[in-house]
FITORPA-293326 format. One line per field, with one value per residue (C-alpha): residue number from 0; residue in one letter; chain; x, y, z. Coordinates in steps of 0.05 Angstrom, whole numbers, plus 5000, padded with zeros to 4 digits. Layout:
BEGIN
num	c(NUM/...)
residuo	c(A/...)
cadena	c(A/...)
px	c(X/...)
py	c(Y/...)
pz	c(Z/...)
//
This chain:
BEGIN
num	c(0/1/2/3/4/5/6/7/8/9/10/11/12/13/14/15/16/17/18/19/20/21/22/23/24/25/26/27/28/29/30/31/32/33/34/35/36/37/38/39/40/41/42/43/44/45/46/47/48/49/50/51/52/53/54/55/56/57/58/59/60/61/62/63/64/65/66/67/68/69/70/71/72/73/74/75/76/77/78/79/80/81/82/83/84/85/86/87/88/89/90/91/92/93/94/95/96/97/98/99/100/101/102/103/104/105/106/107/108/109/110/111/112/113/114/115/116/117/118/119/120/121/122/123/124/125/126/127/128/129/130/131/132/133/134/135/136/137/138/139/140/141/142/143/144/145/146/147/148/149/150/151/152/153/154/155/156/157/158/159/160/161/162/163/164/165/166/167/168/169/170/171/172/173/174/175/176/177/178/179/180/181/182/183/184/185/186/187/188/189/190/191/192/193/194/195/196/197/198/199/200/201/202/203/204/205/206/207/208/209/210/211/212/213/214/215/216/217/218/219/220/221/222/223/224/225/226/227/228/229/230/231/232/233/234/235/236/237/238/239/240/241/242/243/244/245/246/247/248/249/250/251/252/253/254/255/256/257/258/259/260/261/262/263/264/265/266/267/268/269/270/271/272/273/274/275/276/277/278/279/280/281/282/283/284/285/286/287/288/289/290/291/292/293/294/295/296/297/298/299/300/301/302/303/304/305/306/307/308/309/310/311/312/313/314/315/316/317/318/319/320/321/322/323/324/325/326/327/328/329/330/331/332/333/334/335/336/337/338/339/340/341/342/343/344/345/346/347/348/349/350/351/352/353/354/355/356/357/358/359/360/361/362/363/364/365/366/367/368/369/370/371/372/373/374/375/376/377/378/379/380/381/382/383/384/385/386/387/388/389/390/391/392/393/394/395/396/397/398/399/400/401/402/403/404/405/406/407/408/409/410/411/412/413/414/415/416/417/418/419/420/421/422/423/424/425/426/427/428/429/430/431/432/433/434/435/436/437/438/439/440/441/442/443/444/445/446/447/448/449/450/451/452/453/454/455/456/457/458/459/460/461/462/463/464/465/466/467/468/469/470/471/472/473/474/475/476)
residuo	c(X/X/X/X/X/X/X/X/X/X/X/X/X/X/X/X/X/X/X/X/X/X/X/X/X/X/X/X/X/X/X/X/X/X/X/X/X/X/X/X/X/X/X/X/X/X/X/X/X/X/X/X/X/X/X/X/X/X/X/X/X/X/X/X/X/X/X/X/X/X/X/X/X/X/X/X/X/X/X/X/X/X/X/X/X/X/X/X/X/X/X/X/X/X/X/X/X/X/X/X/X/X/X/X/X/X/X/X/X/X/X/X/X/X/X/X/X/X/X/X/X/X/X/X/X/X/X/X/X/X/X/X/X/X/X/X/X/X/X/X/X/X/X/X/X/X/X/X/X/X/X/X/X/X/X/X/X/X/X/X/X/X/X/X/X/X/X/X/X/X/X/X/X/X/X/X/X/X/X/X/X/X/X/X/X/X/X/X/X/X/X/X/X/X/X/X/X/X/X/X/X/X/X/X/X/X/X/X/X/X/X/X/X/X/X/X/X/X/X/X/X/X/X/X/X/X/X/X/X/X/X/X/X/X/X/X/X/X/X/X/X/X/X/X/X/X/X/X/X/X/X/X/X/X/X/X/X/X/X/X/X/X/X/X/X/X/X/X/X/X/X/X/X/X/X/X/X/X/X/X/X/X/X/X/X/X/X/X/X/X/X/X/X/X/X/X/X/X/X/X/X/X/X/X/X/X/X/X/X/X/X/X/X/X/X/X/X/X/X/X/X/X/X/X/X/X/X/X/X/X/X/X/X/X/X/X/X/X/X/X/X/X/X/X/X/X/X/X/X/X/X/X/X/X/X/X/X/X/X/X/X/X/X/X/X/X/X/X/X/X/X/X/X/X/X/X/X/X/X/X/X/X/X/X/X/X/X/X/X/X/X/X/X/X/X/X/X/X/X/X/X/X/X/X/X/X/X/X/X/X/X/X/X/X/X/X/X/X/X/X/X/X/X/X/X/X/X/X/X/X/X/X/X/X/X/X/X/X/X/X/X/X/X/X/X/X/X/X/X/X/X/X/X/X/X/X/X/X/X/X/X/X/X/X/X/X/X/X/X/X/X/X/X/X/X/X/X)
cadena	c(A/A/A/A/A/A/A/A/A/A/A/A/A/A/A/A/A/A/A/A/A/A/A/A/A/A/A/A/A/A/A/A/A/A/A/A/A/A/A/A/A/A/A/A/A/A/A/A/A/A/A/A/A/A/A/A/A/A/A/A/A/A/A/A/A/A/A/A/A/A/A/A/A/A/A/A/A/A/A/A/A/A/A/A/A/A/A/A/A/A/A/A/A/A/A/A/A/A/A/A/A/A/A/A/A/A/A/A/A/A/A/A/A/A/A/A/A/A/A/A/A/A/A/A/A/A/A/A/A/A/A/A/A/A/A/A/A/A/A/A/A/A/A/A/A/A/A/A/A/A/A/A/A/A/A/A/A/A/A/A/A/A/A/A/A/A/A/A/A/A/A/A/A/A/A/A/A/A/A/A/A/A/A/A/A/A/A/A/A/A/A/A/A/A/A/A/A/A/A/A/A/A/A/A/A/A/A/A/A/A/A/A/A/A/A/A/A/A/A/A/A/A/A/A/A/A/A/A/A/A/A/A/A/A/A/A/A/A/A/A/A/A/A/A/A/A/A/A/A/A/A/A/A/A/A/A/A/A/A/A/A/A/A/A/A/A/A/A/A/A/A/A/A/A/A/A/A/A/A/A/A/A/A/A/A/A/A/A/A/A/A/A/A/A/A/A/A/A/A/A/A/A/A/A/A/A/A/A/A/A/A/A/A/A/A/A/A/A/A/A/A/A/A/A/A/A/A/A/A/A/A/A/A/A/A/A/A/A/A/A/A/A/A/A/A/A/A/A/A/A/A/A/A/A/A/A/A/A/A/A/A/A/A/A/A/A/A/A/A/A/A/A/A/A/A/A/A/A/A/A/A/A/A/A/A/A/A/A/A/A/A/A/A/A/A/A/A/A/A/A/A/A/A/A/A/A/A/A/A/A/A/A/A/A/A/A/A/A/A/A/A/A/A/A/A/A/A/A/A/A/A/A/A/A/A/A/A/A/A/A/A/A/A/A/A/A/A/A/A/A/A/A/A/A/A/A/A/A/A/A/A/A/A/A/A/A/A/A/A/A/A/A/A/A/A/A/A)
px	c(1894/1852/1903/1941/1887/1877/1956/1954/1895/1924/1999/1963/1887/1823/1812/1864/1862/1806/1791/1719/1725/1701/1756/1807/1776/1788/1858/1884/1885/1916/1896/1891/1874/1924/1885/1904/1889/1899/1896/1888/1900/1926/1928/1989/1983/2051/2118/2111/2055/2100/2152/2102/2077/2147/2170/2115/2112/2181/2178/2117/2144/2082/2094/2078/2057/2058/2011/2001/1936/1957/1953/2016/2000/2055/2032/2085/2028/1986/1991/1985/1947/2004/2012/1982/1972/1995/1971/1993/1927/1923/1994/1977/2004/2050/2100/2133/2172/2209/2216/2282/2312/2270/2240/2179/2158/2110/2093/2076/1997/2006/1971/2017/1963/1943/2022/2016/1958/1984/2047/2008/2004/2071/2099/2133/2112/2135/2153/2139/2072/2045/1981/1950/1969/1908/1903/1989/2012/2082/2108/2088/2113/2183/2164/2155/2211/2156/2163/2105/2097/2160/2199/2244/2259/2259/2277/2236/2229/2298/2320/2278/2282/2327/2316/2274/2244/2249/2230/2275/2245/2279/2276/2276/2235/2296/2282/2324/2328/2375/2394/2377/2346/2408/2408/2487/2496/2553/2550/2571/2535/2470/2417/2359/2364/2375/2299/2276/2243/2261/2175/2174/2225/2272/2236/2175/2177/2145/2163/2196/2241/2225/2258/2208/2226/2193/2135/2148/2126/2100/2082/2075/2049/2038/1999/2006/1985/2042/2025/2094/2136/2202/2173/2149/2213/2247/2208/2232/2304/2291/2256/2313/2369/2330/2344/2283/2270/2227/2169/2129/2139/2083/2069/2016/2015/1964/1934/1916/1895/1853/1820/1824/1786/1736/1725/1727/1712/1765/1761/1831/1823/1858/1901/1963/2011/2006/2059/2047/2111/2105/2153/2189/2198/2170/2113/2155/2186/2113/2091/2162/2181/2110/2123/2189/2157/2099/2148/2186/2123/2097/2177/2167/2097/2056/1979/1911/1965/1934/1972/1972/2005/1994/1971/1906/1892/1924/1866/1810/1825/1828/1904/1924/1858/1878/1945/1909/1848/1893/1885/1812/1798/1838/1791/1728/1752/1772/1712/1671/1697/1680/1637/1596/1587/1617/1688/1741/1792/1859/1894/1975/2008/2084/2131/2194/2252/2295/2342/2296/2340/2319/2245/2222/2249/2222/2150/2158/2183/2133/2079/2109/2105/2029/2016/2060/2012/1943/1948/1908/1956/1943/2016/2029/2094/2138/2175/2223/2256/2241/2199/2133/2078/2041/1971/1950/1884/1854/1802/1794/1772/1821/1868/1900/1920/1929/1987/2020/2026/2089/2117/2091/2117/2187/2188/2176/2230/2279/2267/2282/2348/2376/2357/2405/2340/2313/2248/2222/2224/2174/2129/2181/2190/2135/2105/2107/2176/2224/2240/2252/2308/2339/2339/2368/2429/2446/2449/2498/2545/2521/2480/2517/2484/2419/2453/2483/2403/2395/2441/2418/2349/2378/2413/2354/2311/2331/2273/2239/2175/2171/2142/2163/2161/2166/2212/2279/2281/2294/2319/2383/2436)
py	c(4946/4893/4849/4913/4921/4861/4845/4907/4890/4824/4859/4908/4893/4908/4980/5010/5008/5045/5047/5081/5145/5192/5176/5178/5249/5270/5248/5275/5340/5395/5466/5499/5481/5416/5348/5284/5212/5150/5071/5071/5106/5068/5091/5064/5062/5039/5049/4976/4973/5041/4989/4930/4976/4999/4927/4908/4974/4969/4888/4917/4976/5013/5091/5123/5184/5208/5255/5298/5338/5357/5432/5446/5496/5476/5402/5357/5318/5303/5227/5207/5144/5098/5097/5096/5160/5139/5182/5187/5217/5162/5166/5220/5199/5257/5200/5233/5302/5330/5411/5392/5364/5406/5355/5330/5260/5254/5221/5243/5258/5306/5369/5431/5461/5395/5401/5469/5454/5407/5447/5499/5486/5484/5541/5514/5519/5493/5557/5533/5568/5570/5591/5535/5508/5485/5434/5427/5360/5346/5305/5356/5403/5370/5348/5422/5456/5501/5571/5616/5694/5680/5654/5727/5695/5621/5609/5543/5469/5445/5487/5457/5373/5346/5270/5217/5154/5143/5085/5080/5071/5010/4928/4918/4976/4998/5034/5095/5129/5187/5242/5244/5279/5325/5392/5382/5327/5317/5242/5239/5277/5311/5273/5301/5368/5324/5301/5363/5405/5343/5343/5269/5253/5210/5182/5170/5198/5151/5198/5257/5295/5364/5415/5456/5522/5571/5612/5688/5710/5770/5794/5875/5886/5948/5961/6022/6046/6080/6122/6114/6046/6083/6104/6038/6002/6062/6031/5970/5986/6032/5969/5926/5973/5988/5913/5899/5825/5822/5757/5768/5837/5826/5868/5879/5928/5988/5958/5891/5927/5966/5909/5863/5912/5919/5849/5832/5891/5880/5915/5946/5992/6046/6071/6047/6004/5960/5940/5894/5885/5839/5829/5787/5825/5810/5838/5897/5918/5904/5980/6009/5962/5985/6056/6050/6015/6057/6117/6086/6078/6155/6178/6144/6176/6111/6135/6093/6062/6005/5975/5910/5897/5822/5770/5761/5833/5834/5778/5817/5876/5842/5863/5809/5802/5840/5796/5739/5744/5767/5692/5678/5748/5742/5675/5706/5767/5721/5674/5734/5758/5701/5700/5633/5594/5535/5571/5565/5612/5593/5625/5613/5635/5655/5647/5688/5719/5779/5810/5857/5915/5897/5894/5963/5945/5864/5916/5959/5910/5858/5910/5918/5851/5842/5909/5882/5814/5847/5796/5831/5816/5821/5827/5803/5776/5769/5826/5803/5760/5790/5729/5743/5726/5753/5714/5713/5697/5677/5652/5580/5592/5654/5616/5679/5688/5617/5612/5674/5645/5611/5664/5717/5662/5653/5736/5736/5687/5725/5781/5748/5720/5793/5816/5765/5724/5654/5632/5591/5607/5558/5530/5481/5464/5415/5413/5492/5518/5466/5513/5559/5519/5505/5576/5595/5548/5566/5654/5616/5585/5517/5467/5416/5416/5393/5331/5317/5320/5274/5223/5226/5214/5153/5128/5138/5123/5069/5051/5121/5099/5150/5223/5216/5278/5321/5385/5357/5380/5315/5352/5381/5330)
pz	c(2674/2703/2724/2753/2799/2812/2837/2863/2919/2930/2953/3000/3005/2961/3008/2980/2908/2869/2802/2793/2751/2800/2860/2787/2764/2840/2846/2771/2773/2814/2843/2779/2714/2704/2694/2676/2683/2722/2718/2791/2855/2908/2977/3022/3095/3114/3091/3078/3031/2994/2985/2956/2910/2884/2879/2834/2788/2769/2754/2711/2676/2716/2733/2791/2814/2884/2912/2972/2973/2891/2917/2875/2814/2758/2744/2785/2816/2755/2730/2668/2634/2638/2718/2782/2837/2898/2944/3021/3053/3100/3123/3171/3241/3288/3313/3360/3387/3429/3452/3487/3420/3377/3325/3312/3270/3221/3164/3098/3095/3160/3142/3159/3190/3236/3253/3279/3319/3339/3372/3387/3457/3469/3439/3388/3305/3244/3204/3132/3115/3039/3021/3007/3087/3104/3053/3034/3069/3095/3041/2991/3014/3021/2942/2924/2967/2994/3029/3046/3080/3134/3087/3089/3164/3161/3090/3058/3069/3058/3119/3168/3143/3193/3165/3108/3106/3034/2986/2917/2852/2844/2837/2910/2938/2981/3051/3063/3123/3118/3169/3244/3303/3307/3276/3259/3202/3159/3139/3067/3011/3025/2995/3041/3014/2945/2955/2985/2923/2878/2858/2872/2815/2862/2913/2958/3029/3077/3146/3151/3213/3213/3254/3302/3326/3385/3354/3375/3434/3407/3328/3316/3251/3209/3137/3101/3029/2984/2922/2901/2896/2905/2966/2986/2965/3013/3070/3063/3067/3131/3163/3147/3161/3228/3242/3275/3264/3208/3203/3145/3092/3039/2988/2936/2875/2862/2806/2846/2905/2879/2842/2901/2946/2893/2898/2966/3001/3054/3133/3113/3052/3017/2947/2926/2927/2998/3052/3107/3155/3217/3269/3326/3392/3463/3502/3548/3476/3438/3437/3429/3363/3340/3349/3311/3254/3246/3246/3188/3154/3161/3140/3071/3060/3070/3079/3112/3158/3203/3256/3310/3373/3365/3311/3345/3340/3263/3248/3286/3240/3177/3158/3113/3079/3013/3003/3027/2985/2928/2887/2908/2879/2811/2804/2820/2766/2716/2724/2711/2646/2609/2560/2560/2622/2590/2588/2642/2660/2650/2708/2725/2783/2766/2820/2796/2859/2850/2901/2932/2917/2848/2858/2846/2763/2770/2778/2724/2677/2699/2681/2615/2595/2623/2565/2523/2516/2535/2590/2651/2709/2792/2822/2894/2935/2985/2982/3040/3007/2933/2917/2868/2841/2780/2768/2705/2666/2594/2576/2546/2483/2466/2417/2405/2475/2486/2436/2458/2537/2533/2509/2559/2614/2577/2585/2650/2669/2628/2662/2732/2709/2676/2751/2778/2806/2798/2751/2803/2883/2917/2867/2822/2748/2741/2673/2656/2662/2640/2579/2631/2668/2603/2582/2661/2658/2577/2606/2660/2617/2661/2619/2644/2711/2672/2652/2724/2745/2689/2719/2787/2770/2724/2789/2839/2778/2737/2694/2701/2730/2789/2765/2697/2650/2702/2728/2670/2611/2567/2502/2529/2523)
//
């Protein structure tokens, strides 16, 4: 390890290599409860020093791992013992953009949120929102494939990449840049949207082109309470046969809501199962789209309804507080059913689509299996685009529980491909769910596809060192 380090510093200078355990704790473990260890973190500040790096791990067997802000919740950005984290937090620089062209350049340590305040001004945005935005970073976010609340309108990250800087895992550290500043593009095979949601298994992204679109001129939004999730599911058909132009449809289930307003004590409060729709329009049509929705709403026996004519006014009132304090509150709940204070709540965050005609079953079956198990479950989504997200929690030190997990997981993805949906939407394989992927191809007749992943990551990859372990299954072929 020693002389690691010490080659290491020489390539790209003593400031950028660390090796004390507390920067290695930081930098080994992700959002959740996934931790592992380091012999190093290194901290490139050119695409340059990237290359170095990769030159010298391959000629040394050395793997790496590359990190964003390690805000991902499946494991993809945990190292372990036998590599280095490299970690792009000082790659942070907006390069360049242009509204006429509709691009902006960044590189890889850009926080999503310092990109959209940073457009702000102009009236553009970059549309990709998770929840963890503050803190997700550009290249992660192209590592992870991630989507967010207007995902039902602008899709995920491998609709908006327009071009990479990449370096290859291989003997020379190869430079790739791929793509352009054009939103047309047919040179060859697609290997941007080959790295896009690849978790950092193919290559390192040193800058990125991302397509920027105009932010709305003008967000309605609407939250309303349904007894019944017919009803509710009702609602959302109206809305989308009504063919308003639909920016974030959210939805959280009684059980959660209930227990989330119990928690939090939101400004918005009532029974039932919630809805939150927001929409496109533009101020002379603000009040009229409003009306329409809220009249929708009230058809389809929504109660407590709460509405905004813009996203200031949504904030001011506190209408996303319930769906976006839904995590923070399944923490604080699960911290506080432990026993001892020396136990920690193991808490997943499943990430399962359906077609949202189907959602209304995904629900009832998704209940189900939480009974089934005894797992206590809060239920969220994005019921837009029929993407979501059961949270979990056990505790530590319940063995019993513990072993039964993978199973309760495996159900749940199951249950998403009978429903003609996917076992992961936005969050990736990682470490949790590559049983999962194996089990999705076999119910497709299409195991082969594993082994074409295989051989990609054997030709970006050569000698593995980039990410290993992670997202491919290795006992399928």
């Amino acid at each position: 390890m020693e002389d690691h380090v010490k080659n290491l510093s020489k390539l790209i200078g003593h400031d950028k290599v660390y090796v004390d355990p507390a920067t290695i704790k930081l930098y080994s473990k992700n959002a959740v409860y996934y931790e592992g260890n380091a012999l190093a973190i290194v901290f490139p500040e050119s695409t340059e020093d990237v290359s170095k790096i990769v030159r010298y791990a391959y000629e040394n067997d050395l793997k790496i791992y590359p990190q964003g802000s390690a805000s991902e919740i499946v494991g993809s950005s945990t190292p372990k013992d036998d590599g280095i984290v490299m970690s792009f937090v000082r790659m942070r620089k907006i390069k360049d953009v242009s509204y006429i062209d509709s691009y902006v350049v960044c590189e890889p340590g850009v926080r999503l949120v310092e990109l959209n305040n940073y457009l702000k001004g102009s009236g553009y945005m970059f549309p990709i929102d998770p929840a963890s935005i503050k803190s997700a970073t550009v290249g992660g976010a192209i590592n992870s494939g991630s989507g967010g609340m207007m995902g039902a309108k602008y899709g995920t990250m491998k609709d908006w990449v327009l071009g990479l800087e990449v370096v290859l895992p291989n003997e020379e550290g190869s430079v790739l840049r791929l793509g352009g500043k054009t939103t047309k593009n047919r040179e060859g095979y697609d290997l941007i949207r080959l790295i896009v949601g690849s978790e950092g298994t193919l290559a390192l992204v040193t800058e990125a082109i991302l397509r920027i679109t105009l932010a709305p001129e003008e967000v309605v939004t609407v939250a309303g309470f349904f007894n019944d999730l017919e009803d509710l599911m009702r609602c959302v058909i109206n809305i989308k046969e009504s063919k308003l132009d639909i920016l974030i449809m959210e939805f959280v289930d009684d059980v959660t809501t209930k227990i989330t307003i119990d928690t939090i004590k939101p400004r918005v409060s009532g029974s039932g199962h919630l809805l939150i729709t927001s929409v496109s329009t533009v101020k002379e049509a603000a009040q009229r789209v409003l009306d329409k929705l809220i009249d929708i709403y009230n058809r389809n026996n929504s109660s407590n309804i709460v509405s905004a004519r813009s996203m200031e006014e949504a904030e001011a009132l506190g209408i996303f507080d319930i769906r976006r304090n839904l995590y923070p509150a399944t923490i604080k709940i699960a911290s506080s059913s432990l026993e001892v204070d020396e136990e920690k709540p193991y808490i997943f965050v499943e990430d399962i689509s359906v077609p949202p005609s189907r959602l209304v079953e995904a629900v009832k079956r998704l209940r189900n299996i939480s009974e089934k198990y005894g797992f206590p479950m809060t239920l969220g989504g994005h019921v837009g685009d029929g993407n979501l997200h059961p949270v979990v929690w056990i505790r530590e030190g319940d063995r019993e529980k513990m072993d039964q997990f993978n199973n309760f997981v495996m159900d749940i993805m199951k249950m998403a491909v009978e429903l003609d949906g996917v076992i992961s939407s936005e969050h990736g394989i990682g470490m949790v769910k590559k049983d999962g992927l194996i089990m999705s191809y076999r119910r497709r007749n299409s195991l082969y596809a594993l082994k074409l992943m295989r051989e990609i990551k054997r030709i970006f990859d050569p000698k593995s060192i980039l990410n290993p372990d992670k997202m491919l299954p290795s006992d399928v072929y």
